[in-house]
C-alpha positions, 0 to 999 in steps of 0.5 A, spaced: 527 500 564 529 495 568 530 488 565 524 484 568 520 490 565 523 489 558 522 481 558 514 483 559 514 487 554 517 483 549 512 477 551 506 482 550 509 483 543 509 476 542 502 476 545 499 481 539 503 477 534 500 471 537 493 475 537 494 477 529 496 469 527 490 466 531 485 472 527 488 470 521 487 462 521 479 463 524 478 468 516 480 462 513 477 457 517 470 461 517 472 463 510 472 455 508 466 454 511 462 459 508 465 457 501 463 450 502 456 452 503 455 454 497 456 451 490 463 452 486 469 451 487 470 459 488 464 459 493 460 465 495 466 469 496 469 468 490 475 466 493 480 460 492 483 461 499 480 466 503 480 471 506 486 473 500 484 472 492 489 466 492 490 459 490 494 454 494 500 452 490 506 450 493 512 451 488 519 455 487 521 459 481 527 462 479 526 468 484 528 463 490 534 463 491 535 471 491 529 472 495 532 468 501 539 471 498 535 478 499 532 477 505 539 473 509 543 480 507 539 485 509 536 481 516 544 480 518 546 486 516 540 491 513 539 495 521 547 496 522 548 498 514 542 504 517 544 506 521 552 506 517 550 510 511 549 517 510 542 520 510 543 522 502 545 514 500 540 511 504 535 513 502 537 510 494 540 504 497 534 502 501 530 504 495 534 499 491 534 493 496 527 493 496 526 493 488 531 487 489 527 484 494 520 485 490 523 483 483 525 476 486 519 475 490 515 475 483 520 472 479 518 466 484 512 465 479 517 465 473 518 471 467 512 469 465 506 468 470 510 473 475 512 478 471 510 480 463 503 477 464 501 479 470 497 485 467 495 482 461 489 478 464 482 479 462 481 483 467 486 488 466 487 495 463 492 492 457 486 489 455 483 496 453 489 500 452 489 499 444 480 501 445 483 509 446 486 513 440 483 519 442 483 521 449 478 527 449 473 521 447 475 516 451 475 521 458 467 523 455 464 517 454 469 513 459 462 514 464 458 510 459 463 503 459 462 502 466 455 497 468 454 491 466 451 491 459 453 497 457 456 497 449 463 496 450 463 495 457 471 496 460 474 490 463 473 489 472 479 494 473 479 499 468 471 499 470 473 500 478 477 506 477 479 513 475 481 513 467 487 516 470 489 508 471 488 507 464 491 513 461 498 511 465 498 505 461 495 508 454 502 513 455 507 508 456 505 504 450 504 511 445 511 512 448 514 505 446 514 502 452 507 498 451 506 490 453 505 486 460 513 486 461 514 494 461 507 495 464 510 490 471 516 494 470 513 500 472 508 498 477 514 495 481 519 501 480 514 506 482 511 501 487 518 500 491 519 507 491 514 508 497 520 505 502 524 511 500 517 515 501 515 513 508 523 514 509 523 521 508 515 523 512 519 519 518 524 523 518 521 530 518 516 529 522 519 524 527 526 525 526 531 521 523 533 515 528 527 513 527 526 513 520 534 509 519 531 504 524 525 503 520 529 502 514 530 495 514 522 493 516 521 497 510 525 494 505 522 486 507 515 488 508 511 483 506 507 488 502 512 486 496 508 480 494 503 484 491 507 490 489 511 486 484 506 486 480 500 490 481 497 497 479 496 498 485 503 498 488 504 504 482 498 507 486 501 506 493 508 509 490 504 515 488 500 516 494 507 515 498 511 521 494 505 525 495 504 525 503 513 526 503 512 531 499 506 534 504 511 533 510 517 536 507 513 542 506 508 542 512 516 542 516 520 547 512 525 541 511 526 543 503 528 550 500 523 551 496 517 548 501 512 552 497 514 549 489 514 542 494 506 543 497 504 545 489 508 537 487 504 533 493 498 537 491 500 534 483 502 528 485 495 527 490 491 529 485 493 525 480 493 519 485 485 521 486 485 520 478 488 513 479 484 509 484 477 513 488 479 509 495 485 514 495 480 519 497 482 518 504 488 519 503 485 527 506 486 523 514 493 522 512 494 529 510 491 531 516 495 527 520 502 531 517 500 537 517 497 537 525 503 534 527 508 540 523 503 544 527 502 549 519 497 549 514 501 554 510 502 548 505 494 548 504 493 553 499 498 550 494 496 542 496 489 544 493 492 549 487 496 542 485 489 539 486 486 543 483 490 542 476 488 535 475 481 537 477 480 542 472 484 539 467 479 532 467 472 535 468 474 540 462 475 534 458 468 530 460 470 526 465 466 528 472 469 525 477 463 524 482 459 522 477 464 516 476 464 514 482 457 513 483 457 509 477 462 504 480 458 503 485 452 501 481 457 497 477 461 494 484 454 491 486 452 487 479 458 483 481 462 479 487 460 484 491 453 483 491 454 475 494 459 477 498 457 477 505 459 484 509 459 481 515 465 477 513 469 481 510 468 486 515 474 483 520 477 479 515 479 484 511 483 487 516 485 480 518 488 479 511 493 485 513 497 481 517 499 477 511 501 484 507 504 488 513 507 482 517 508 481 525 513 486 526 508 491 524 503 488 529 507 488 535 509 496 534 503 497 532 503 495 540 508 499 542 504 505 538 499 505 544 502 508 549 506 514 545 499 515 542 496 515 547 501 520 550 500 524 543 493 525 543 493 528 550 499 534 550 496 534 543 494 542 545 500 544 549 506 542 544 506 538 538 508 530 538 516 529 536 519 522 536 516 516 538 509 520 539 509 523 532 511 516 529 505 513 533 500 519 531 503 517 524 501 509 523 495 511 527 492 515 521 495 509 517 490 504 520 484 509 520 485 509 513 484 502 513 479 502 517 475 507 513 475 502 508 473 497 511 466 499 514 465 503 507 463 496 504 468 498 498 472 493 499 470 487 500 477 481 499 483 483 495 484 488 501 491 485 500 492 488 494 487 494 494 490 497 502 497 497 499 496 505 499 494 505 507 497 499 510 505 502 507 504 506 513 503 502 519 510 498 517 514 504 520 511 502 527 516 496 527 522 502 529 519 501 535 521 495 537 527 494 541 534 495 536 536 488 540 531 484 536 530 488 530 533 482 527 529 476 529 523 481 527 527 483 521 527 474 519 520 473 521 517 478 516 522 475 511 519 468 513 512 470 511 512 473 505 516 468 502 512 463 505 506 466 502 510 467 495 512 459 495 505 456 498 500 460 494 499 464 488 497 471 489 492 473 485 496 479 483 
C-alpha cells in the first residue's frame, strides 16, 4: 500500500468517526427537543440527557487521578507491552488492567455513589434479595410479581429478568458476601473479565496478532463506564466466556474440546436465565461456528443448555411464560411514551459513547474484509483479517436485532454491553502507527463522559 493510499485511508477513518460524533449530537439535540415538548423535567423519554440515562454533572472524584494514570500507561505503553508478553501472562494482565481501568472510572463518583450504592437503588435487585427465602417458591410465583398491580410486585430490574439475576444476588448474600459493596465488586470482576474473553475468541478464530493488537483497545473501552457497576457488565462477562468457550471448542484449540462445549452450553444457559435479550446471542454463536467450519460442539452446547432449562421449569419457572410477561409489564412503564421512532436510531447512536471512536473507524476498516469473507465464504473459510470482520459483523447484528425489536428503548448503553463488547476488536484493524492516537482518543471519551455526566448505572 503506497503512502498516498495509506493517507486516504486514514482520513476516511477520521471521516466515519466524524459521521458517528455528528450522529450522536443530532440524538441529543432532537432528543432535548422532544423532551422540551412534554412537561417534566424527564419529559416523554424520561431521560435527563438524551439519548443516554444520565444527568449533567460536571465533577471529579477519588478515581481521577488513577483514571488518567490508567489510561496515560496503557496509551504510551499498552500496544508494545502486547505484542511483548507471552500469550499465557497477557491475558491475566490485560484482565487486570482493565479492572484497573473500570474500578477508577467508578470511584470518580466517590465509594459511595460509584461503587457500594450503585446497586442499592429502588429499582434494584438487593431491594428483593431478603423477599427469597425459599427458592422453589420464589422460581414459582416469580411470574405472578411482574405487571404493574400485581401484590408484592418485584422492582423494575428484578421485573425486566430472568429470576436468574435475582438468585445471583440471593447467593452471594447466604454466602456472606451480602450488600451493595460486594454486589459492585462482583458485577465489576465478572464484567472486566470479558476483555480476556474477546481475547481468547480472537485468537482462535482469527489468530493471535490480532488478538494482542486488539488488546490495548479492550482494556480503555469506554464500555468500562457502565460495567463499574451494573448487572449488566456481570451479564456481558457471562456471555463473553460462554462464546470463548464455544470458539475453543468449535476450533479444537483445547484438550478437551468436548468437556469445553458442555461449559459454553452451562455458562449460555445460564446467561438466558440472567437477562431474555441474551437470547440473541444464538447469531453470535452462529458466527463462531461458521467460521471454525465445525458443529461438532452443538450436541454439548445444547446438553449445558439444557441443564439450566430443565432445572428452572422443573422448579416452576417457565421461561416463555415469563418473557411474554415482561412484555406486558414493559409497556405499562416508559416504554409506553417513549416514542419508536427515536430510539430507533439513537440507540444505535448512543453506542458511539459505550464502543468509542476507534471502534467506528475499524468497523470501517471491517468492510472491505467483510466483504471479501462472505464472498469465498464457500470455498475456504475466513482466517485473519476476514474472520475478525465476520466476528464484529454479528456483533453489530446482535445490536441491531435489539434495536428493531423495540425492547430496548434507552439505556442501550448499559443494556448492549452483551453485543456491543464485540465490535471493539475492529479497532485491531487500524494502522499499528496510530494505535496510540486512537488508544487516547478512547480514553478522552470515556473520562469525559465520567467527569461530565453522572451515569445512571
Amino acid at each position: 500500500m503506497t503512502a498516498s493510499v495509506r493517507k486516504r485511508e486514514c482520513h476516511r477513518d477520521l471521516w466515519a468517526a466524524a459521521g458517528a460524533v455528528a450522529l450522536f449530537v443530532l440524538a441529543a439535540v432532537v432528543g432535548r427537543v422532544i423532551n422540551r415538548a412534554v412537561y417534566g423535567s424527564e419529559g416523554i423519554l424520561r431521560l435527563g440527557w438524551p439519548p443516554l440515562y444520565a444527568w449533567w454533572l460536571p465533577h471529579v472524584g477519588p478515581g481521577t487521578p488513577v483514571a488518567v494514570a490508567v489510561a496515560a500507561a496503557v496509551v504510551v505503553y499498552g500496544p508494545s507491552t502486547a505484542q511483548r508478553l507471552s500469550w499465557r501472562v497477557l491475558v491475566p494482565a490485560v484482565w487486570t488492567a482493565a479492572m484497573a481501568w473500570t474500578w477508577s472510572l467508578a470511584l470518580v463518583d466517590g465509594w459511595s455513589r460509584g461503587v457500594a450504592e450503585r446497586l442499592t437503588t429502588s429499582l434494584e435487585y438487593l431491594q428483593s434479595v431478603d423477599d427469597v427465602h425459599d427458592v422453589g417458591a420464589f422460581l414459582r410465583d416469580f411470574t405472578h410479581h411482574i405487571l404493574v398491580g400485581s401484590p408484592g410486585i418485584w422492582p423494575a430490574h428484578v421485573a425486566g429478568h430472568p429470576p436468574g439475576a435475582l438468585l445471583t444476588f440471593v447467593g452471594l448474600d447466604r454466602i456472606g458476601l451480602g450488600g451493595g459493596a460486594w454486589a459492585a465488586v462482583w458485577c465489576l470482576t465478572v464484567g472486566s473479565s470479558l476483555t480476556a474473553a474477546v481475547m481468547v475468541t480472537v485468537r482462535a478464530l482469527s489468530g493471535e496478532e490480532l488478538a494482542r493488537r486488539a488488546a490495548s483497545f479492550l482494556v480503555l473501552a469506554p464500555a468500562a463506564v457502565w460495567i463499574g457497576v451494573s448487572a449488566d457488565g456481570y451479564f456481558a462477562g457471562v456471555a463473553a466466556w460462554a462464546i470463548a468457550l464455544l470458539a475453543l471448542a468449535a476450533t479444537r484449540s483445547t484438550r478437551v474440546p468436548r468437556l469445553t462445549a458442555l461449559g459454553a452450553g452451562l455458562l449460555l444457559g445460564w446467561a438466558w436465565y440472567l437477562s431474555y435479550g441474551l437470547t440473541v446471542l444464538v447469531v453470535l454463536g452462529a458466527a463462531v461456528l461458521l467460521l471454525a467450519r465445525s458443529v461438532r460442539p452443538l450436541p454439548y452446547v445444547l446438553l449445558g443448555v439444557l441443564v439450566w432449562a430443565a432445572a428452572f421449569t422443573s422448579a416452576g419457572f417457565w421461561w416463555l411464560d415469563g418473557y411474554t410477561t415482561l412484555v406486558e409489564r414493559y409497556y405499562q412503564g416508559a416504554a409506553k411514551v417513549r416514542p419508536y421512532s427515536y430510539f430507533l436510531w439513537a440507540n444505535l447512536a448512543a453506542q458511539l459513547l459505550t464502543v468509542g471512536l476507534a471502534t467506528v473507524a475499524g468497523l470501517r476498516r471491517a468492510a472491505g474484509p467483510l466483504w471479501h469473507a462472505v464472498r469465498r465464504m464457500r470455498r475456504e473459510p475466513p482466517s485473519g483479517r476476514e474472520a475478525l470482520a465476520v466476528l464484529v459483523a454479528a456483533g453489530l447484528c446482535m445490536m441491531l436485532l435489539a434495536d428493531v425489536s423495540g425492547m430496548s428503548k434507552a439505556e442501550t448503553e448499559r443494556i448492549w454491553l452483551s453485543f456491543a463488547v464485540w465490535t471493539l476488536p475492529a479497532s485491531a484493524l487500524l494502522p499499528r502507527r496510530v494505535h496510540s492516537w486512537w488508544l487516547a482518543a478512547q480514553a478522552l471519551l470515556a473520562l469525559l463522559v465520567n467527569h461530565l455526566l453522572l451515569t445512571g448505572w
